[in-house]
C-alpha positions in Angstrom: 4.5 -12.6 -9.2 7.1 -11.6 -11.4 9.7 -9.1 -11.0 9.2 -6.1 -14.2 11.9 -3.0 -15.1 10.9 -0.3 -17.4 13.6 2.3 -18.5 15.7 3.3 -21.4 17.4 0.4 -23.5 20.5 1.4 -21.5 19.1 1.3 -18.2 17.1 -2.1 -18.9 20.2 -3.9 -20.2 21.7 -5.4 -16.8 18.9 -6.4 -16.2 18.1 -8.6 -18.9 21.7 -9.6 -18.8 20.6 -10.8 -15.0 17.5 -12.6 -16.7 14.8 -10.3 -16.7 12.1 -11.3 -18.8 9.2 -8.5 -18.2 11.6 -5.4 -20.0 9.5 -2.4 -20.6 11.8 0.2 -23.2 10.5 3.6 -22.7 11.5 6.8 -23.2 10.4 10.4 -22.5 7.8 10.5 -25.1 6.2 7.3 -24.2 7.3 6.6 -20.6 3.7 7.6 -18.9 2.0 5.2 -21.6 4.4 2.1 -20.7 4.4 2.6 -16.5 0.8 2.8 -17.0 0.7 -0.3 -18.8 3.0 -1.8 -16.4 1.2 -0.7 -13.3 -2.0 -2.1 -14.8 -0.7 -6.2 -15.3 -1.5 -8.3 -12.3 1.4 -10.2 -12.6 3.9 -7.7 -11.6 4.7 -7.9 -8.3 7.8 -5.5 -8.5 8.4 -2.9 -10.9 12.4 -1.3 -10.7 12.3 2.0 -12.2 15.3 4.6 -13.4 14.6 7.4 -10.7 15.3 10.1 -12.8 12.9 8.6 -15.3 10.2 9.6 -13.1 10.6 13.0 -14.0 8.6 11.9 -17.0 5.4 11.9 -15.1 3.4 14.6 -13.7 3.5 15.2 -10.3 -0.2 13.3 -9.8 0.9 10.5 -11.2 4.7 10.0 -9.8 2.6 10.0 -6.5 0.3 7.8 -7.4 3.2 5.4 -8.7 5.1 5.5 -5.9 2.6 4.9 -3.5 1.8 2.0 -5.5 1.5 -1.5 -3.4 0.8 -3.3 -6.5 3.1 -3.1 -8.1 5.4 -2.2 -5.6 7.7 0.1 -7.5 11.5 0.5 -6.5 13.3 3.4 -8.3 17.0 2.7 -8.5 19.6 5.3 -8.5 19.5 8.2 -6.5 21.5 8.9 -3.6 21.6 7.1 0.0 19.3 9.0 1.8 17.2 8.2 -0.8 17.7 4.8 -0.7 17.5 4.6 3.0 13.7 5.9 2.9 12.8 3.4 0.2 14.5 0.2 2.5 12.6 2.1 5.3 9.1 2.4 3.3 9.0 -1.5 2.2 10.3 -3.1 5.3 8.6 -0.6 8.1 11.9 -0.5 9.4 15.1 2.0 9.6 17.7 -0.3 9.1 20.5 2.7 9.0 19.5 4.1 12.6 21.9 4.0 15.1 21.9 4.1 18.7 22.8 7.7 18.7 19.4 8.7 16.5 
């Protein structure tokens, strides 16, 4: 399984720079087209997303992606109580709970 980012040429940069080699470009025009052809290859086991970028998509189809399980698709960005339900959502457990919750 490989791990796949799809984003703007900005966005995707860092993460070629890291060594990325599955790089989907999109933009607004052609960003349903691209997750869609993401989503679809079998060797993705990962897909890191801009999470604004999903604003692209219709609201069907931003479900539908982000209930993916393969893929599983992590959008990056966002703020922490965002990114406490998505660490809670992949690992079934709240890792930011405290005793007082």
């Amino acid at each position: 399984m490989e791990i796949a980012v799809i984003g703007s040429d900005e966005f995707v940069l860092g993460f070629r720079l890291a060594g990325l080699r599955r790089v989907f470009v999109a933009g607004r025009e052609n960003y349903q087209a691209k997750i869609a052809e993401a989503m679809s290859d079998k060797n993705i086991g990962i897909l890191a997303v801009d999470a604004k970028d999903l604003e692209f998509l219709p609201p069907n189809v931003k479900s539908k992606v982000l209930d993916s399980i393969q893929p599983v698709v992590v959008p990056v960005g966002g703020d922490e109580s965002d990114l406490r339900e998505k660490v809670k959502r992949a690992i079934g457990v709240d890792l930011y709970k405290t005793e007082d919750e």
